[in-house]
TORPA-551369 format. One line per 3 residues: their letters; for each residue x negated, y, z negated of C-alpha. Coordinates in Angstrom, 3 decimals, m for minus. Layout:
BEGIN
A	X,Y,Z  ...;
//
This chain:
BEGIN
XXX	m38.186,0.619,m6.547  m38.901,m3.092,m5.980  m41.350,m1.984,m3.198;
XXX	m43.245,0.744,m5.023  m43.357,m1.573,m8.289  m44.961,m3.759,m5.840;
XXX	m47.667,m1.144,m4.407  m48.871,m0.470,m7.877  m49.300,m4.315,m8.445;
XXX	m51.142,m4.378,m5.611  m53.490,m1.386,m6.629  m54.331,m3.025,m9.287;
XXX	m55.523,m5.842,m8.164  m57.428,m4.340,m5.533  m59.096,m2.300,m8.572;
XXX	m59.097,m5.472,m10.456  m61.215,m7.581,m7.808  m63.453,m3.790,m7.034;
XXX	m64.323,m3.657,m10.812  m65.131,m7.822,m10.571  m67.915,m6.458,m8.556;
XXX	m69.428,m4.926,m11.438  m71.031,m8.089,m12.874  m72.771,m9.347,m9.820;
XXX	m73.977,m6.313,m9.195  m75.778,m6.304,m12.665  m76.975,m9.580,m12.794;
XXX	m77.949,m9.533,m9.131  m81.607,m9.459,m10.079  m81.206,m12.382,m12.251;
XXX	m80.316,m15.455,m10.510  m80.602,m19.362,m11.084  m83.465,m21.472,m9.032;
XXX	m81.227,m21.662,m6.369  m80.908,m18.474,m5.680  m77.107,m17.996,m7.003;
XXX	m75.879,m15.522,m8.268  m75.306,m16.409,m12.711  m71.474,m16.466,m12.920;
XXX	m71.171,m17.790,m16.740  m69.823,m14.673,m17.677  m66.861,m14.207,m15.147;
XXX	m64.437,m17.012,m16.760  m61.652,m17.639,m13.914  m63.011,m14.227,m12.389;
XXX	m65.549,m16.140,m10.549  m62.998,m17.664,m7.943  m63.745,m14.431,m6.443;
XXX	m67.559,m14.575,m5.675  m66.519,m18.172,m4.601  m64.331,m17.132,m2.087;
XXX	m66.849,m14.585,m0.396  m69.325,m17.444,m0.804  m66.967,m19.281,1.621;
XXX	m66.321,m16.227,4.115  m70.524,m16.672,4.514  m71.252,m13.313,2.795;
XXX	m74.573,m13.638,1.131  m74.671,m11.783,m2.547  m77.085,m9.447,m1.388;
XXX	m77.546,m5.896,m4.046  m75.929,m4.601,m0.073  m73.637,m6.951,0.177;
XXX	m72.060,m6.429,m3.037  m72.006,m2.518,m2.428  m70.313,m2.810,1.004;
XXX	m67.671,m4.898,m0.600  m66.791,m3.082,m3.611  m67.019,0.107,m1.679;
XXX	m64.064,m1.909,0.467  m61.860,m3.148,m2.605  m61.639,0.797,m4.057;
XXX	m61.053,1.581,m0.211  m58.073,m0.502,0.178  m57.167,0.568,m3.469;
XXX	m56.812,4.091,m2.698  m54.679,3.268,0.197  m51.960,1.116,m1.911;
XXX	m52.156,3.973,m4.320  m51.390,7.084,m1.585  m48.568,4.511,m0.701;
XXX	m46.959,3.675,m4.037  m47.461,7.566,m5.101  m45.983,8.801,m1.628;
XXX	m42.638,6.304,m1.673  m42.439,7.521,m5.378  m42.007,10.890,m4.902;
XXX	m39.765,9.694,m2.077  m37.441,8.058,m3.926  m37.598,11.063,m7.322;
XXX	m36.172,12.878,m4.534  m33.415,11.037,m3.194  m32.556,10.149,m6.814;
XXX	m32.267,14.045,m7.778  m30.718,14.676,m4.651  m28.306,11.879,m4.902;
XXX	m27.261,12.513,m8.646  m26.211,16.440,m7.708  m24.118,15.713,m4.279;
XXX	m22.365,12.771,m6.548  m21.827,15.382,m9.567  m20.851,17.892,m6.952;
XXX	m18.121,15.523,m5.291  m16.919,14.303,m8.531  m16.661,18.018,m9.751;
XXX	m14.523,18.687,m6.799  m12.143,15.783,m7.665  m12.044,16.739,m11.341;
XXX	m8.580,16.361,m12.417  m7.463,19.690,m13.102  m5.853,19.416,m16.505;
XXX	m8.912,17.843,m17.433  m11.145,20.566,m16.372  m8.927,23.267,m18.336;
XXX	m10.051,21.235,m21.796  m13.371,20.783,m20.365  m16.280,22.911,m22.351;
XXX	m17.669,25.553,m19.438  m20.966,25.125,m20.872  m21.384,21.319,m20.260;
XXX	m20.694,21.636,m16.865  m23.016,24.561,m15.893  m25.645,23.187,m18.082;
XXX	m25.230,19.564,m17.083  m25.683,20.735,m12.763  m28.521,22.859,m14.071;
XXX	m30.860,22.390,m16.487  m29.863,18.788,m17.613  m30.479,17.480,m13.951;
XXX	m33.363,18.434,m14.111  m34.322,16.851,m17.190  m32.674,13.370,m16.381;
XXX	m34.842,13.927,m13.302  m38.040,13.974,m15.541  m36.723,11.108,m17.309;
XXX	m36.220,9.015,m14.065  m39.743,10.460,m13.212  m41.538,9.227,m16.018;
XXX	m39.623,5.543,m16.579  m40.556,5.066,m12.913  m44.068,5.864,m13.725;
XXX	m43.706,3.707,m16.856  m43.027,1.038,m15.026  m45.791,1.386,m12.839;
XXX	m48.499,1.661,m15.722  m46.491,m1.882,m17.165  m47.015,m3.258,m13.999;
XXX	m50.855,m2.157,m13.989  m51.016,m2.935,m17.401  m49.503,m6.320,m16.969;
XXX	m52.067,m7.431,m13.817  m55.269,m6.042,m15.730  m54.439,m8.118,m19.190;
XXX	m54.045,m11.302,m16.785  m57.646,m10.540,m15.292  m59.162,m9.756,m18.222;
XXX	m57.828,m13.488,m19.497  m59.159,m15.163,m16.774  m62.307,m13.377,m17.810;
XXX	m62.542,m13.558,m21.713  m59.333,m15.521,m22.826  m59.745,m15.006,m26.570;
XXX	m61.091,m11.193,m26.396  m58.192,m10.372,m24.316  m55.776,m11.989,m26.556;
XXX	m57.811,m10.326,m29.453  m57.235,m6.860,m27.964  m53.671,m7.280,m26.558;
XXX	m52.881,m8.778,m30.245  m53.965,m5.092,m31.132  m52.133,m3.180,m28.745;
XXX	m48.963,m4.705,m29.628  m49.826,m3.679,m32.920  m50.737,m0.352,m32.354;
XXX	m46.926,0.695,m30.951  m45.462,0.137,m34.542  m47.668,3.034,m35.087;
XXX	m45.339,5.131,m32.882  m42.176,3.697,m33.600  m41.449,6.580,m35.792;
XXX	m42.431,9.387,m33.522  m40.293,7.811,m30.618  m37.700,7.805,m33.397;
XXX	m37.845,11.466,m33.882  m38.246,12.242,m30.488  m34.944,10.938,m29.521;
XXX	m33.250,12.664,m32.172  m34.402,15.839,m31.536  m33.838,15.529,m27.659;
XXX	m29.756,14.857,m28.456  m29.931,17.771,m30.342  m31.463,19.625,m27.572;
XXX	m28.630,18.778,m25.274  m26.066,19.865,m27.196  m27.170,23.365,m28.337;
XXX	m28.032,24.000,m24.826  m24.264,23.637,m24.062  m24.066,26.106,m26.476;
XXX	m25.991,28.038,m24.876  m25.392,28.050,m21.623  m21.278,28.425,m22.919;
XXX	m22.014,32.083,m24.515  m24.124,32.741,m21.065  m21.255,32.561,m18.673;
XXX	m19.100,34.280,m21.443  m21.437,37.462,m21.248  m21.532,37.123,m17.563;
XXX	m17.350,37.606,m17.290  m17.196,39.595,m20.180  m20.222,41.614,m19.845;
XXX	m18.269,44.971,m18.468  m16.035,44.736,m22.177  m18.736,43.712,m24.147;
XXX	m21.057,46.819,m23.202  m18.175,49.196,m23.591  m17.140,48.382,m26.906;
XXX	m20.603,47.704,m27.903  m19.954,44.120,m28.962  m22.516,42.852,m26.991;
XXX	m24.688,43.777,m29.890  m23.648,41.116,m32.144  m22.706,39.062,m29.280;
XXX	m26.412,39.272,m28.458  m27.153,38.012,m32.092  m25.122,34.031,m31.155;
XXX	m27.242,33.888,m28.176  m30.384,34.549,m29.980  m29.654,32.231,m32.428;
XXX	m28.687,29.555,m29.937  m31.940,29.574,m28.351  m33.859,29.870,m31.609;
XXX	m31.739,26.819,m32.026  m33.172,25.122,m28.739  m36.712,26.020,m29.683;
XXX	m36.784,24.286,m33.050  m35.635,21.363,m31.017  m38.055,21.927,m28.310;
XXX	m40.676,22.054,m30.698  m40.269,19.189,m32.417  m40.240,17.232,m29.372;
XXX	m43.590,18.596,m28.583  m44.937,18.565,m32.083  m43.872,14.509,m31.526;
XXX	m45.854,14.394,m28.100  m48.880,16.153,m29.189  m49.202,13.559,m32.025;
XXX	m48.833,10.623,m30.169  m51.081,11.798,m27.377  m53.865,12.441,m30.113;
XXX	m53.597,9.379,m31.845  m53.439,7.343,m28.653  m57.262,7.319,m27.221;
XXX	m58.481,6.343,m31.204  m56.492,3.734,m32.064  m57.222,2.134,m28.347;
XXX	m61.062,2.554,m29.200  m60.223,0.993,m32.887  m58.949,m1.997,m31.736;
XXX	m61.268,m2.471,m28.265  m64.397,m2.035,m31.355  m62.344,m4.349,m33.646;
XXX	m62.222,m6.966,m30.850  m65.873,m6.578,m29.886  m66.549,m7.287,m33.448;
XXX	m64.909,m10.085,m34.101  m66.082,m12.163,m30.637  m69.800,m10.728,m31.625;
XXX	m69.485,m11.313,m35.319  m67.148,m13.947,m35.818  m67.234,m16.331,m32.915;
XXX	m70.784,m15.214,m32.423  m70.231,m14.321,m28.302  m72.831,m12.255,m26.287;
XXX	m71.888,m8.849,m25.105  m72.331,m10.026,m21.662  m69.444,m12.707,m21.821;
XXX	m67.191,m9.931,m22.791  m68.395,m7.431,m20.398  m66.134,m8.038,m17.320;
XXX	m63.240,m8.440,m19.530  m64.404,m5.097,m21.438  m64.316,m3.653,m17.542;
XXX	m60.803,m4.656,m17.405  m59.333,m3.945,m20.361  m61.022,m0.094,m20.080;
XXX	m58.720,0.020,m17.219  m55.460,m1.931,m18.338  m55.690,0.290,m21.748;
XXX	m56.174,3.851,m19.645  m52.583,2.697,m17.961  m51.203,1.832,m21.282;
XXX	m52.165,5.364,m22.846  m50.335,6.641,m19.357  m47.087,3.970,m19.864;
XXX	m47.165,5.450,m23.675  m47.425,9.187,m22.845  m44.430,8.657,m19.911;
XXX	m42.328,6.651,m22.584  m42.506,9.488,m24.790  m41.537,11.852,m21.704;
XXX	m38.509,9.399,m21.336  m37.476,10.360,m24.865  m38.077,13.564,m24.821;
XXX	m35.402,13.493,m21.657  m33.194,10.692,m23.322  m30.652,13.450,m25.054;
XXX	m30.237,14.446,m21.319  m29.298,11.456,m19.961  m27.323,10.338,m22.294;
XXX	m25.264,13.455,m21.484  m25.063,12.610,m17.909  m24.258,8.744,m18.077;
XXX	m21.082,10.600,m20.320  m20.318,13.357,m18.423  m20.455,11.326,m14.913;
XXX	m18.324,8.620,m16.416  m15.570,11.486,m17.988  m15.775,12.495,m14.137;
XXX	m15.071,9.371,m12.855  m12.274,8.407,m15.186  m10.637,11.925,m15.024;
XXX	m10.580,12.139,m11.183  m7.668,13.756,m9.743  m4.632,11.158,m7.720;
XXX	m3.310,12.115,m4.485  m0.709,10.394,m2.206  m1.590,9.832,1.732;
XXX	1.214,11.730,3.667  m0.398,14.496,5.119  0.856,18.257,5.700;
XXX	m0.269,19.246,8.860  2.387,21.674,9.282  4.615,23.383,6.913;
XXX	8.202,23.388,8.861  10.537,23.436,6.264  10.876,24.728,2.725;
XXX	10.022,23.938,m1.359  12.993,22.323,m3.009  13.336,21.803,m6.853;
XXX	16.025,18.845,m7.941  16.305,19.619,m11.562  12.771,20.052,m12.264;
XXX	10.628,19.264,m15.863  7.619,20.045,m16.643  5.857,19.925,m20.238;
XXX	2.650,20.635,m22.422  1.649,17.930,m25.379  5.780,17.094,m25.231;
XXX	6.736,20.896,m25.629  8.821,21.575,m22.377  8.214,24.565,m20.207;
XXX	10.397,24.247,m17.400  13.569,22.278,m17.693  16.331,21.183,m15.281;
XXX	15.075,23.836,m12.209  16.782,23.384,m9.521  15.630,26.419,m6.469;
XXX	14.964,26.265,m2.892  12.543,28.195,m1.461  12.938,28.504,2.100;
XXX	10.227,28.975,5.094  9.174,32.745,5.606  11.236,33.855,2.831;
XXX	9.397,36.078,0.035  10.526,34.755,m3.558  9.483,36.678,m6.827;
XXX	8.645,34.246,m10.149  9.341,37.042,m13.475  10.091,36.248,m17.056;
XXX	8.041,36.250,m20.073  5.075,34.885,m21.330  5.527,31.382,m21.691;
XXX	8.727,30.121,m19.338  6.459,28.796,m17.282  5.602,30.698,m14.225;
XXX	2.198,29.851,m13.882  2.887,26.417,m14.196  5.154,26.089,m11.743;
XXX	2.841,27.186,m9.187  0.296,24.882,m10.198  2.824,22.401,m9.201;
XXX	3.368,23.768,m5.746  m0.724,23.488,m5.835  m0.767,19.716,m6.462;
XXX	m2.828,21.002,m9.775  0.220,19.615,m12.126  2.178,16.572,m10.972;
XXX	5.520,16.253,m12.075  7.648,13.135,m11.861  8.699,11.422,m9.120;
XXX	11.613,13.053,m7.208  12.063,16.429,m8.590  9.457,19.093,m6.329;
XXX	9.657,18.261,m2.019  7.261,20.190,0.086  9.160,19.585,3.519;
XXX	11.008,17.106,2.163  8.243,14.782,1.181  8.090,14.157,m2.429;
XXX	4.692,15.893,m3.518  3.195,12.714,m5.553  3.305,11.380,m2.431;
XXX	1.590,14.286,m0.339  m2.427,14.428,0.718  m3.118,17.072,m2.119;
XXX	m6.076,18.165,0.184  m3.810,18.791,3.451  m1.056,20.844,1.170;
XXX	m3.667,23.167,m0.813  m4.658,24.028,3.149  m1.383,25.176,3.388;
XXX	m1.860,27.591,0.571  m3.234,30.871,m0.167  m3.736,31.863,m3.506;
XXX	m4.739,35.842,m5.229  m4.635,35.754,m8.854  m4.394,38.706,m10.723;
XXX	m8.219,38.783,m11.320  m9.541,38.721,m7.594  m11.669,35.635,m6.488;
XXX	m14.738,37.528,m5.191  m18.152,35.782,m4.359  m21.803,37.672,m5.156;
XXX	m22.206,38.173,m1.141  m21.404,40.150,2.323  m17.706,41.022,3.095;
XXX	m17.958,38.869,5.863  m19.005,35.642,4.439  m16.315,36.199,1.312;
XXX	m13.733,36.464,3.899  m14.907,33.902,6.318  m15.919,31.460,3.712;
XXX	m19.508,31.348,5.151  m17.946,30.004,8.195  m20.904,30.174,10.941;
XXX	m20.605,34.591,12.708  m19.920,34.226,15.820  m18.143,36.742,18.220;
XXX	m14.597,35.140,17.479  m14.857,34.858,14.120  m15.974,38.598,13.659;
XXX	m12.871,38.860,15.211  m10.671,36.586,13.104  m12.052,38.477,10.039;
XXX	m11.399,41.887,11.294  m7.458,40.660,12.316  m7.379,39.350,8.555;
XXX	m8.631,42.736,7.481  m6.176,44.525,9.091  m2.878,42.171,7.893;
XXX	m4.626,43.050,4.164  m4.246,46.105,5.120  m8.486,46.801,4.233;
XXX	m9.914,47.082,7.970  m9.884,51.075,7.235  m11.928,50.940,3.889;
XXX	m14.571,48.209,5.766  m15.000,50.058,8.402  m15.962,53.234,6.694;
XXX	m18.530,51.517,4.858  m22.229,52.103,5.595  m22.650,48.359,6.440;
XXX	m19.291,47.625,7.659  m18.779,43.718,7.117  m22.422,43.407,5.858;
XXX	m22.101,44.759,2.480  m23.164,43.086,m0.340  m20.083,43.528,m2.873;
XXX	m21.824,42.829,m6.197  m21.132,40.668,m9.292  m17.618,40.297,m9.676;
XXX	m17.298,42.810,m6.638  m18.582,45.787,m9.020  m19.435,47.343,m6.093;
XXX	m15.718,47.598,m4.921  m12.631,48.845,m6.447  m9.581,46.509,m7.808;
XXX	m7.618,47.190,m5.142  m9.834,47.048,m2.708  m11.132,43.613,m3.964;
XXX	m7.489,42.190,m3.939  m6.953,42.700,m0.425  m10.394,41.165,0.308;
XXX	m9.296,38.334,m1.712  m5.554,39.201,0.422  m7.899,38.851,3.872;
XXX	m9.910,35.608,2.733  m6.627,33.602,2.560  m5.046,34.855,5.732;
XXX	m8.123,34.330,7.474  m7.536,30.788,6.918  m4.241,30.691,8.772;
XXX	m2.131,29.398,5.607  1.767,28.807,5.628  2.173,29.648,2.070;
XXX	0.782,32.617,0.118  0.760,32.419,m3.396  0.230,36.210,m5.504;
XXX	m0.479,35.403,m9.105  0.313,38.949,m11.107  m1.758,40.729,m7.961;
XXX	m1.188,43.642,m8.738  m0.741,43.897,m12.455  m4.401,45.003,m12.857;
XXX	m4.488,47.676,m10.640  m3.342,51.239,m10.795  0.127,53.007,m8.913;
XXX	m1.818,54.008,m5.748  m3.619,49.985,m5.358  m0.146,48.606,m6.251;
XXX	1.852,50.776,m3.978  m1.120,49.615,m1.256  m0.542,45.807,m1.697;
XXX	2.729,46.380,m2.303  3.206,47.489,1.425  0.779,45.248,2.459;
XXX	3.549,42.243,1.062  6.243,44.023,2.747  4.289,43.666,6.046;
XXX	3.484,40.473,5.966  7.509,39.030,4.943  9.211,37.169,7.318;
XXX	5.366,35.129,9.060  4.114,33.848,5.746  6.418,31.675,2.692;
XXX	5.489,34.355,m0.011  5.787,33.164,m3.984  5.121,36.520,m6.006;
XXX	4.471,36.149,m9.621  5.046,39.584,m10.622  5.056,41.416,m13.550;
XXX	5.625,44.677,m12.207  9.587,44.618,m11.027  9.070,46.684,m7.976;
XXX	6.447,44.099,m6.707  9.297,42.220,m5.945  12.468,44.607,m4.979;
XXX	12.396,44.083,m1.525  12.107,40.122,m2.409  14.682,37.146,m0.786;
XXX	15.238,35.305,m3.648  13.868,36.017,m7.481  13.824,33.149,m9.992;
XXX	14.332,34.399,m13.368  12.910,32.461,m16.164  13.705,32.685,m19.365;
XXX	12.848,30.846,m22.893  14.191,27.907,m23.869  14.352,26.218,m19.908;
XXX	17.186,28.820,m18.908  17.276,30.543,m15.631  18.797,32.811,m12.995;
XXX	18.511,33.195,m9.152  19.219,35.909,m7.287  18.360,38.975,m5.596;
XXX	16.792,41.938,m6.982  20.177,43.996,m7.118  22.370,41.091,m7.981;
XXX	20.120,39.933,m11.273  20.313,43.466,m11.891  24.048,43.405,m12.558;
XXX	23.981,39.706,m13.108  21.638,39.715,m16.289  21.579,42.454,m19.182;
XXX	18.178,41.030,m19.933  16.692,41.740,m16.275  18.800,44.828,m16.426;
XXX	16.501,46.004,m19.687  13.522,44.746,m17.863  14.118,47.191,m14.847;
XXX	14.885,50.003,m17.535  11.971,49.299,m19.176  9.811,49.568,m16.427;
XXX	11.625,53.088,m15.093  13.142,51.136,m11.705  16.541,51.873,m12.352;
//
């Protein structure tokens, strides 16, 4: 910034010493009896006719041409400069303030992002970036025209010293005029921010929810809160351009007001020539055409200051809410998941209490109980998502506050009950856009066929190029639960996690990635979170929860005679 500051300073210099130029150039048919050209009028300004004096240049009408022509020449060239590094750098700074949101996104704490709103986030990486971009755009520029500003008041001093104080008097003046509008401005562009969060919170809602809100029809009202959100945004919108518009028109008179108030007085008052106040007149034309500019950007900068305020808060929740990990790394999962009388609670209302399991390698263990005991939660604690205390949960025997959360969630596969899909080719969901090459075409197809989906791929018209749609509308549930099944074997995991797979889908799907579980017991450390009983029949071990911290292990059979609880689950659900 220091550098480009310094190009515009240097522009307007340049400009400053071209527009010097002027005076000679008019008076160059008047000179003294020596043949000099009359500098009375210059003030200070005349060092630089002095100067070429010295370099031998005769003030010739030429002369005078050649070297202005050569001033504005060298002018445009600091000016491609400073406006070329600018852009530079408005570049790097948008680029650099989405790769740091982006890696501080991915560090997000997770129990922080679950109380997070939705539609900060997607509007602060979208359209907020972009305004704090225009902000950073127009301060820069600001500074710039200050700069200019700055360098043309100083010349037209040396020029005129009591006209330019006269006018600058003025200008400092005038911005009390705007004081008000800025005011409003910077309301208004607060209020902007927030109702776009709004906004952009019922978007994603009717995105996910679009498929229930057209069948039941409630997408008409539903339709009614967006419009009024962005009728919302417009009234702010507005206002911040109702503000503009009126500072932008009032600008260009109140300059001329106080540039003819200032001619006045030096004419009237002090009873100055015009031509004593000419050069300075030159200068301040210029220095008041950048202060218009350095107005109309600081108004920009308001406009945008709702939307930086945002960021400077969301970056900094980032920052403070960023996720701890330990620094042993998993590079291999050898071993087993033990529980030593495990606790976990919610706002001091306990969940699990005094669990004590062991889940060994290549074993397939089912997680059932009700709502609430805390199934879910306990395997966001085999994710690293929740941390519980110190020595209750070991992965491998390594206490997992003290494990590289990054190298265990490699170990992991995870299929929640709504599939994880992405708006893109078979290929690249399963893959993860890794690079297509000949062996990974061939890694995907081997995943395919452990998620038991190679036959249903292959019999479509574009094989592992089809496109699978929003949400994977173009596929069936089943079939997008074994894609989902495919993406996490494809990354060679040791532990596969199914969250309620299969509790969305119908008896034929279930029965499908039912079989496909079956297959794959015995290479993989399978956790089922079922809620459908015959999920988990064939399971090792089943963990039982129940309310109040209370729980059971066993086998299918065995909890079956064990518990007259599980034993009216199973009856419930026709299994027995």
């Amino acid at each position: 910034m220091i550098i480009a500051l310094g190009a515009s300073m240097l522009v307007a210099i340049l400009d400053g010493i071209g527009l010097t130029m002027f005076l000679p150039l008019l008076k160059v048919a008047g000179t003294d009896q020596n043949g000099g050209v009359v500098t009375e009028s210059m003030g200070d300004m005349a060092i630089v006719l002095d100067a070429l004096g010295q370099l031998g240049i005769d003030l010739t009408l030429l002369n005078i041409l050649v070297v202005m022509f050569g001033f504005f020449v060298l002018k445009g060239i600091a000016k491609f400069m400073a406006d070329f590094y600018r852009v530079i750098l408005q570049q790097r700074f948008a680029n650099r303030l989405r790769i740091e949101n982006m890696s501080l996104l991915a560090g997000y704490d997770y129990q922080a992002f679950a109380k997070s709103n939705s539609g900060r986030i997607q509007n602060t990486f979208s359209g907020e970036v972009n305004r704090v971009h225009n902000a950073y755009k127009a301060y820069f520029t600001m500074l710039q025209q200050a700069i200019m500003t700055m360098v043309y008041v100083f010349l037209a001093y040396s020029a005129n010293p009591r006209f330019a104080l006269i006018v600058a008097g003025g200008g400092v003046i005038s911005n009390l005029a705007f004081s008000r509008i800025y005011g409003i401005t910077k309301d208004a562009s607060r209020q902007m921010t927030l109702r776009m969060h709004g906004f952009q919170q019922f978007l994603i809602q009717s995105v996910t929810s679009f498929k229930f809100l057209k069948a039941t029809d409630l997408i008409t009202p539903y339709k009614k809160k967006i419009i009024k959100s962005i009728i919302g945004i417009e009234e702010q919108q507005r206002k911040v351009n109702t503000m503009s518009a009126i500072s932008s028109a009032m600008r260009e008179p109140i300059i001329i007001l106080i540039v003819a108030a200032a001619i006045l007085i030096q004419v009237e008052i002090f009873g100055e020539s015009l031509g004593l106040i000419i050069l300075s007149l030159l200068f301040f034309y210029r220095g008041l055409t950048s202060l218009v500019a350095l107005q109309g950007n600081y108004n920009t900068f308001l406009s945008n200051l709702g939307a930086l305020d945002n960021m400077q808060e969301f970056v900094a929740e980032l920052k403070r809410d960023q996720e701890t990990t330990g620094n042993r790394k998993l590079t291999t999962f050898n071993e087993g998941i033990v529980m030593k009388n495990l606790y976990y609670s919610y706002d001091d209302e306990s969940v699990i209490e005094d669990l004590s399991v062991t889940i060994r390698k290549n074993s397939t263990v089912g997680l059932v109980g009700e709502s609430g005991t805390g199934k879910t939660t306990l395997v966001n604690l085999f994710c690293g998502l929740l941390k519980p205390a110190p020595g209750m949960l070991f992965i491998d025997g390594i206490d997992v506050n003290e494990l590289d959360v990054h190298s265990l969630r490699q170990r992991i596969g995870y299929v929640t009950q709504e599939p994880q899909v992405f708006t893109d080719s078979i290929f690249d969901n399963i893959s993860f856009w890794e690079k297509r090459t000949p062996e990974s075409e061939k890694k995907v197809w081997e995943a395919l066929r452990l998620a038991h989906a190679a036959d249903f791929v292959a019999a479509l018209p574009q094989g592992l190029d089809t496109v699978i749609g929003i949400n994977g509308v173009n596929l069936s549930g089943g079939q997008r639960q074994r894609i989902s099944i495919a993406r996490e074997l494809y990354r060679d995991v040791d532990i596969l996690i199914l969250d309620e797979a299969t509790s969305a889908l119908d008896s034929q799907s279930e029965k499908a990635i039912q079989e496909n579980i079956e297959s794959l017991s015995g290479n993989y450390t399978i956790i089922v979170i079922a809620h459908r009983l015959s999920t988990i029949r064939k399971a090792d071990k089943i963990v039982y929860l129940q309310p109040g911290g209370r729980y059971q292990v066993g086998t299918f059979d065995g909890l079956t005679e064990a518990s007259e609880t599980f034993q009216r689950m199973v009856a419930l659900q026709s299994m027995a």
